[in-house]
C-alpha positions in Angstrom: 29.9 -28.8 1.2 27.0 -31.1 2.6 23.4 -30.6 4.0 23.1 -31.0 7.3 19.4 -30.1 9.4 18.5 -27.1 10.4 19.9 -27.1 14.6 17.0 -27.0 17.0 16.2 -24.0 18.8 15.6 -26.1 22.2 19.7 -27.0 21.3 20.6 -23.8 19.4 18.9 -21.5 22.6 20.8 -23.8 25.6 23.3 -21.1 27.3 26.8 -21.7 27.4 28.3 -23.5 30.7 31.1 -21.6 31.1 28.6 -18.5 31.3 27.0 -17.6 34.6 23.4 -16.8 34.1 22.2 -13.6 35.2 19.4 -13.5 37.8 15.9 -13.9 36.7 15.1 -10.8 39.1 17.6 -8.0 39.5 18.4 -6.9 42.6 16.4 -3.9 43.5 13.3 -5.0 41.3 11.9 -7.5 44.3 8.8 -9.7 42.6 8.3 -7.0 39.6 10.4 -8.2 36.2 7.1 -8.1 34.3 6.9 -4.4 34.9 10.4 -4.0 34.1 9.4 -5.5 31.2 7.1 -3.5 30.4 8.9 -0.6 31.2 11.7 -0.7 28.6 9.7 -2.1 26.2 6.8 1.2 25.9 10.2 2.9 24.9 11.1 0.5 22.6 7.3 1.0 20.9 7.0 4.5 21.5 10.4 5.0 19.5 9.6 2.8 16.4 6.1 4.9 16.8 7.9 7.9 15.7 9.9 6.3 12.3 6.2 5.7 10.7 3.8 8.2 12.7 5.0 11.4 10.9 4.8 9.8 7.2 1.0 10.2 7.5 0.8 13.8 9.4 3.8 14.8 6.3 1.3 16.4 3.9 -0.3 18.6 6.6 2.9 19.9 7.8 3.9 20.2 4.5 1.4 22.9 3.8 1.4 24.2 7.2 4.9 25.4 7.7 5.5 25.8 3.5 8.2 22.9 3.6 9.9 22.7 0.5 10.4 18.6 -0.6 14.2 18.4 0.4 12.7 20.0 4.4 9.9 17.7 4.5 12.4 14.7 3.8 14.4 15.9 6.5 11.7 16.2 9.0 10.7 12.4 8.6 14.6 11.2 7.9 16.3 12.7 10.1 15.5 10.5 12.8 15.8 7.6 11.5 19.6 8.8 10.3 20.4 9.9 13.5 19.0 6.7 15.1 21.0 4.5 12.8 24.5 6.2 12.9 24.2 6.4 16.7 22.8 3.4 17.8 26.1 1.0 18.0 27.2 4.1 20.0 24.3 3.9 22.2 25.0 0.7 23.2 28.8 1.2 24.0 27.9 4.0 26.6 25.5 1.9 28.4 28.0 -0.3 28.9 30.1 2.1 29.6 28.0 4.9 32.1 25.4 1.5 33.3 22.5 0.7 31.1 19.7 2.2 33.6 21.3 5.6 33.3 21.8 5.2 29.6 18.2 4.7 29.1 17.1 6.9 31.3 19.0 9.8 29.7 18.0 8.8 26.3 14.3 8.7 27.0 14.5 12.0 28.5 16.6 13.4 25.5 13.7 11.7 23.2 10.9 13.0 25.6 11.8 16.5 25.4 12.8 16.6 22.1 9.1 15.6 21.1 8.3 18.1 22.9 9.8 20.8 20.7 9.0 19.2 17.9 5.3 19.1 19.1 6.0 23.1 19.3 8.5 24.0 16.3 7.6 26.9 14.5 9.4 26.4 11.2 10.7 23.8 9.0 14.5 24.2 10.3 13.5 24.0 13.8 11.1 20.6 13.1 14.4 18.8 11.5 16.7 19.9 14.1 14.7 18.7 16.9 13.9 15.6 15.1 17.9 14.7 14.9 17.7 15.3 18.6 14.8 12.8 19.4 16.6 10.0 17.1 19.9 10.7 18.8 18.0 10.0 22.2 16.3 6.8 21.1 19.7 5.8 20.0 21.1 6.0 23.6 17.7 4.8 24.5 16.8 1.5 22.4 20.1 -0.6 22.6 19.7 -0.3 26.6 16.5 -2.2 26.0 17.9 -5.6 24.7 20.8 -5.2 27.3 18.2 -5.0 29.9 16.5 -7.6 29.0 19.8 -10.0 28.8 21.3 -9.3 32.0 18.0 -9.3 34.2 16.4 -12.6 32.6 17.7 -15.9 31.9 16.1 -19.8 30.4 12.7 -19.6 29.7 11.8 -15.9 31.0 14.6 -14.7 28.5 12.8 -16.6 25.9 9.1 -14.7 26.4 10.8 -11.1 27.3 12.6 -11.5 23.4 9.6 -12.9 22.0 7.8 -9.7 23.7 10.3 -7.8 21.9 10.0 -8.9 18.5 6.1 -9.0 18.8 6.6 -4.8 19.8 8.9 -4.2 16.6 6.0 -5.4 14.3 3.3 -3.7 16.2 4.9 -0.3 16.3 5.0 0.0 12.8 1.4 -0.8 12.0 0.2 1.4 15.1 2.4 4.1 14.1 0.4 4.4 10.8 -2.9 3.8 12.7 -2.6 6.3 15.1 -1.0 8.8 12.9 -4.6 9.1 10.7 -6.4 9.0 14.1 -4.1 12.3 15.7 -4.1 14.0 11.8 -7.8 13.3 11.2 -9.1 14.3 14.9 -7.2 17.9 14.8 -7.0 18.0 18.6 -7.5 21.2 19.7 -6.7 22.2 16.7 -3.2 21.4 16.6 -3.1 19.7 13.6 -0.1 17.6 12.6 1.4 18.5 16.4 0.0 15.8 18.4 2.3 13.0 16.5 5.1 14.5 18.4 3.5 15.7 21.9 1.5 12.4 22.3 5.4 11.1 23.2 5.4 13.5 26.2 3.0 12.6 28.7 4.4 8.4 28.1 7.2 9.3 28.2 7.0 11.5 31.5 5.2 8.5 33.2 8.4 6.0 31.4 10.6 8.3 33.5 8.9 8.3 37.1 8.7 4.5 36.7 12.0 3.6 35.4 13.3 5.5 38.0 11.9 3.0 40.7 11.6 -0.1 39.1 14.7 0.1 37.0 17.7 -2.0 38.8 20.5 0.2 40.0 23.8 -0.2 38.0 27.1 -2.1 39.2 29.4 0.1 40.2 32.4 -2.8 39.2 32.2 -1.6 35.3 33.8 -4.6 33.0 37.8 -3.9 31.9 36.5 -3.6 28.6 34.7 -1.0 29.7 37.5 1.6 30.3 37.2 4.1 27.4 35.3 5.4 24.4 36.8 3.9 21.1 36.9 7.6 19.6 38.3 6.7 16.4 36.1 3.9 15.9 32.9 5.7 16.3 34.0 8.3 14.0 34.4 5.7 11.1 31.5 3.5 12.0 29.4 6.9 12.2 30.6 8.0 8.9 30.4 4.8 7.2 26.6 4.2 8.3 25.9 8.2 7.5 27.3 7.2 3.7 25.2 4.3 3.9 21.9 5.3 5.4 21.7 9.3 3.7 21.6 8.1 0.4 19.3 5.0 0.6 16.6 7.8 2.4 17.7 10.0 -0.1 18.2 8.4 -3.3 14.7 8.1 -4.9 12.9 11.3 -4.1 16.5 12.9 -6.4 16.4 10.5 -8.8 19.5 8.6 -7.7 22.2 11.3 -8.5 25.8 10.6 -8.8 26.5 11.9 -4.9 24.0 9.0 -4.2 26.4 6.4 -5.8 29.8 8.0 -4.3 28.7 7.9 -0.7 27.3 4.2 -1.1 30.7 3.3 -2.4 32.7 5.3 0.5 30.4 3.5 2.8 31.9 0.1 1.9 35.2 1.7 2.0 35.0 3.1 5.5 33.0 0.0 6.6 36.3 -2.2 6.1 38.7 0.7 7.4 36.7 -0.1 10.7 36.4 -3.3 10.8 40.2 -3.3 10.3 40.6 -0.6 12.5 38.4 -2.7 15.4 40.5 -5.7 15.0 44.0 -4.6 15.7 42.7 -2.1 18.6 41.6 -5.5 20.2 45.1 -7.3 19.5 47.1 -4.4 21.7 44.6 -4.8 24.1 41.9 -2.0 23.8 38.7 -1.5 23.9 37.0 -1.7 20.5 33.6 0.0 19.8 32.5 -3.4 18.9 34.7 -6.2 20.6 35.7 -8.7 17.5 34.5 -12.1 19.6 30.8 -11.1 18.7 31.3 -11.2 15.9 33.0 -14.8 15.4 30.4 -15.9 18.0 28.9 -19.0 16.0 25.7 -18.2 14.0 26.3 -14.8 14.8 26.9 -13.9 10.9 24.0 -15.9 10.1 21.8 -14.1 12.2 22.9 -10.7 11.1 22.0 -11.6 7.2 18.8 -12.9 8.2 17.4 -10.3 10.7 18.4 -8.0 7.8 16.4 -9.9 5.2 13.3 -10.1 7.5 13.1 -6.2 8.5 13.8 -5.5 4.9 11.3 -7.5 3.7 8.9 -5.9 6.6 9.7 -2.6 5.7 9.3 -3.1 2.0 5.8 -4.6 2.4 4.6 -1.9 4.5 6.0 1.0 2.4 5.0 -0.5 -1.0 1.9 -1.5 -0.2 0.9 1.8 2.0 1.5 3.6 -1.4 -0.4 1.3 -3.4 -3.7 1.4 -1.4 -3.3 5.7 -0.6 -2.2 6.1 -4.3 -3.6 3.7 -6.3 -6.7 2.6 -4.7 -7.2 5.9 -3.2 -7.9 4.5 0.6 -6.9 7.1 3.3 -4.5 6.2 5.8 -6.5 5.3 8.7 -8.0 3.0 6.9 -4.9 1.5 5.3 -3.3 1.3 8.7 -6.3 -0.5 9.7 -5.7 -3.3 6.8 -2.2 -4.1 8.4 -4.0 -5.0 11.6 -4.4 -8.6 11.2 -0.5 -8.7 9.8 0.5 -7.1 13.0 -1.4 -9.6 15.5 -0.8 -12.8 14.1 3.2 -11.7 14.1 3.0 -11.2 17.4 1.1 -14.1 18.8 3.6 -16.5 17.1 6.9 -14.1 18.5 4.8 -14.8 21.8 3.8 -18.6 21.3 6.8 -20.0 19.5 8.7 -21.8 22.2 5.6 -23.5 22.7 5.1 -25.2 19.2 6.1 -29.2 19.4 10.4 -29.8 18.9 9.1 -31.4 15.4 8.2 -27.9 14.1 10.5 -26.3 16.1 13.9 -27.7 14.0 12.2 -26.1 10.9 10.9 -23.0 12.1 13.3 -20.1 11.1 13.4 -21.5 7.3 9.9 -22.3 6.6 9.0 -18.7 8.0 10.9 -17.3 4.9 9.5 -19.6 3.0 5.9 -19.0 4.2 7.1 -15.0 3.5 8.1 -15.6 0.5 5.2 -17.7 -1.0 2.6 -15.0 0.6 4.5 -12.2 -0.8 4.2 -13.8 -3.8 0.3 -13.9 -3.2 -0.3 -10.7 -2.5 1.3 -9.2 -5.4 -0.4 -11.7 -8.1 -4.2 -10.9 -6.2 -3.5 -7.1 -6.3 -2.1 -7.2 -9.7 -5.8 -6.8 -11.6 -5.6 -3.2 -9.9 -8.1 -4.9 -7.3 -8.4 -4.9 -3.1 -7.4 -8.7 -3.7 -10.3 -9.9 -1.7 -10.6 -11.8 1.2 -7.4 -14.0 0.3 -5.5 -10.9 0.2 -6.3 -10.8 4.1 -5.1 -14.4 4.3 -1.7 -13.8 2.5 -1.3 -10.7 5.0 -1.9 -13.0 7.9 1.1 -15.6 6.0 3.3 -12.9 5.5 3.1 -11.7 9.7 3.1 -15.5 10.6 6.6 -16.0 8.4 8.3 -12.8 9.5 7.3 -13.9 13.1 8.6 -17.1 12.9 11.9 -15.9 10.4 12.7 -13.1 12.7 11.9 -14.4 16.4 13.7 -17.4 17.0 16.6 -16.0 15.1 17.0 -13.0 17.3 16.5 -15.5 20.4 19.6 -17.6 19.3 21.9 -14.9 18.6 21.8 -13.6 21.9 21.3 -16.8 23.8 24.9 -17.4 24.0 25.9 -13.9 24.4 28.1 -13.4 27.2 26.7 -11.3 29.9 30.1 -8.3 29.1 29.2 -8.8 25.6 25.6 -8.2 26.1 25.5 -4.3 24.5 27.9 -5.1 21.7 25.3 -7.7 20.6 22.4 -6.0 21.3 23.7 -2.4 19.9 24.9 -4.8 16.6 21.8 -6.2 16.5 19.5 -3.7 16.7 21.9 -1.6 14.3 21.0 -4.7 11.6 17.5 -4.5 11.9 17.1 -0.7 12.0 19.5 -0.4 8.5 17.5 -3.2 7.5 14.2 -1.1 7.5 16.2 1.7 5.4 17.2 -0.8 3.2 14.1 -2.5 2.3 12.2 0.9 1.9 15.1 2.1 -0.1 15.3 -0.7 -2.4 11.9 -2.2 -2.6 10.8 1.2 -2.1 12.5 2.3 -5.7 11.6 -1.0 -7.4 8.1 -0.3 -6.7 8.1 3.3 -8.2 10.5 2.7 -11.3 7.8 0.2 -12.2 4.9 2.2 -12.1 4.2 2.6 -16.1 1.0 4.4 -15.6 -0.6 6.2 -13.2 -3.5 4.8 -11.3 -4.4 1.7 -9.7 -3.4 -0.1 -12.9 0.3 0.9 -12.8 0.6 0.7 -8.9 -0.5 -2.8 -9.0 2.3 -3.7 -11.8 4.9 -2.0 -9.5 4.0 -3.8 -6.3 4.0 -7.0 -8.5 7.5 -6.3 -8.8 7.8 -5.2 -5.5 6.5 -8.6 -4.4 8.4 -11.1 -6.7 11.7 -9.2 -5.2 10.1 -9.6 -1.7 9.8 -13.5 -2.3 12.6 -14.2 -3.8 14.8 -12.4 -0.6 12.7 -14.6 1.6 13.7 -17.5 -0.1 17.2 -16.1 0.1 16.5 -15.9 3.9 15.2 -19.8 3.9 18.6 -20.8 2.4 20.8 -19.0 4.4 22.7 -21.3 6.7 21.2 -24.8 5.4 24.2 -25.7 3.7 27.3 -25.4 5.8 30.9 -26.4 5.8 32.0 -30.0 7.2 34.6 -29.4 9.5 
């Protein structure tokens, strides 16, 4: 084993020869790929909206449809299980019915599902609808990425991914913000209802516009593209429902033994498909997820690393949501509010990046852990006096949204800059997959670190369990700083 240096992203991002680039315009779109853009990615934001925008409207519909604990964890996990088990799904039947249509029909299925959420009358109807709208972002959101790799190429791919990351840290932060804004206005009187119906009227305007600007799908689908891998889907979907039910699940039961059997069946059913996927692509079929994605170089790299980052995002924005609502009794606007700054400065340096001199480039995606790590490890050591932390609280914030950016962007960019165009939704399905079990992960097991250390109750024992909460943070950051330094000689 030797060191080696980190490869640049200027050599790391350089497409493949043997690949022929998409066109920078699709045909169809004429001189409008910004708004295409733009198009697919107010889905993108108004889906991860919806995974944080109900946690702070939960205690008013709690009360006003008399939701028992188990229905209101329902209500705001349902979509996100749904999204998770069906998103490498999502991705396979763009590819397989043409990625316009796919999104299309998944941001009508999500449009008018928040629209009957927006109207349920009773706990039951809430979580059934909500499986619905996460079962239309998942045939939504891997279209997005797809998109985005077969109608850009060189340096316009660059700033449309970049775009991209900088929406995935701004949805969560705005989906707190504007969930105290709807909540605490009582439009009309409607309560908790406008979280759900302020999807409909964007997402009525999404649809008229993606139906123009939206390139037409080929009608010449890819070979690969033949058929639905049936058996596949039904083991990846059960292996990721064994995964993801129990991690949303777990803490609010207090880990029972179900908890532990269905994690362990997960891994089980995880290598059954994996398995399963290879030999289907040895006799020549056409596997859920075609194998060569996965050997692509870097590829496994990438996928520990997005995981660490959204873990790591997640974790800090669920642990520390609870610590300033609970434990320094702030309400939730304003908390939103305090993740502001985080949310900006990770997307200015998603945005500016590929800008930055080659010297600072080579290092980018492991200092940005390490910057993570070392503010994480700031912000629990200010907080843990049972304080606000000050005005260098604000400036470890900022450290943490710079180090996720910079973690998180260029390493997304690189995986799929060698991505062949047929391969485009395997990736992009895999991909997005990673980062969305990532976020269930990191509230999952951050999440329970957090709460198993609170010793007392107040701001005193909230700040000792977001100390642990951050020293777990850091060191996973680190982890993420590591990963891929040290390779193999050939």
């Amino acid at each position: 084993m030797t060191t080696t240096p980190q490869e640049s992203p200027q050599d790391t991002f350089r497409e493949r020869p043997r690949e022929t680039p998409p066109p920078s315009k699709a045909s169809g779109t004429d001189n409008r790929p910004r708004l295409l853009l733009a198009i697919v990615l107010a889905a993108q934001f108004m889906a991860l909206l919806d995974t944080f925008i109900v946690n702070t409207a939960a205690p008013t519909i709690r009360t006003e449809l008399d939701a028992s604990g188990a229905g209101l964890q329902l209500v705001i996990a349902g979509y996100t299980i749904t999204y998770a088990v069906l998103l490498i799904t999502g991705a396979r039947l763009g590819d397989l019915l043409g990625h316009r249509r796919a999104y299309l029909g998944g941001l009508w299925i999500f449009t008018v599902a928040s629209l009957a959420c927006g109207l349920a009358a009773d706990t039951g109807q809430l979580i059934a609808f909500r499986l619905i709208q996460g079962a239309g972002a998942a045939l939504m959101i891997p279209q997005v990425l797809s998109l985005i790799q077969r109608n850009f190429t060189g340096e316009g791919r660059v700033r449309a991914l970049g775009a991209y990351s900088a929406v995935l840290a701004t949805g969560a932060v705005a989906g707190q913000v504007l969930g105290g804004v709807l909540v605490s206005a009582d439009l009309f009187g409607a309560s908790w209802r406008p979280v759900f119906l302020v999807n409909v009227p964007i997402g009525a305007a999404l649809l008229v516009l993606g139906a123009r600007v939206l390139p037409k799908d080929r009608r010449d689908r890819p070979e690969r593209a033949r058929g639905l891998d049936l058996p596949g889907l039904v083991l990846l979907a059960a292996a990721v429902s064994l995964f993801t039910v129990p991690l949303v699940l777990g803490q609010e039961q207090d880990w029972p033994l179900w908890t532990w059997l269905s994690l362990a069946a997960s891994a089980v059913l995880f290598c059954c498909f994996l398995a399963y996927e290879s030999r289907l692509a040895r006799r020549g079929g056409a596997p859920l997820i075609a194998p060569r994605v996965l050997r692509i170089p870097g590829m496994g790299r990438a996928v520990l690393r997005i995981t660490l980052a959204m873990s790591v995002n997640a974790g800090f924005l669920f642990a520390l949501t609870l610590h300033m609502q609970s434990g320094l009794g702030h309400s939730a606007l304003r908390t939103g509010l305090t993740f502001a700054p985080t949310a900006l400065v990770f997307g200015a340096v998603g945005l500016t990046w590929r800008r930055w001199p080659a010297y600072l480039q080579r290092a980018l995606v492991p200092g940005g852990f390490a910057l993570t790590g070392l503010s994480c490890f700031a912000v629990g050591a200010l907080l843990h006096d049972g304080g606000d932390g000050g005005p260098l609280a604000y400036v470890a914030f900022l450290g943490i949204g710079a180090g996720l950016a910079a973690a998180f962007s260029p390493t997304l960019t690189g995986a799929l800059a060698t991505v062949r165009q047929e391969d485009a939704a395997d990736a992009s399905g895999l991909l997005v997959t990673v980062a969305q079990l990532g976020q269930v992960l990191g509230v999952a097991v951050f999440g329970t670190l957090f709460l198993n250390r609170q010793t007392v109750p107040g701001a005193e024992g909230s700040a000792d369990g977001l100390w642990a909460c951050a020293l777990a943070m850091a060191a996973a950051s680190i982890l993420g700083a590591v990963a891929g330094l040290v390779r193999k000689r050939r």
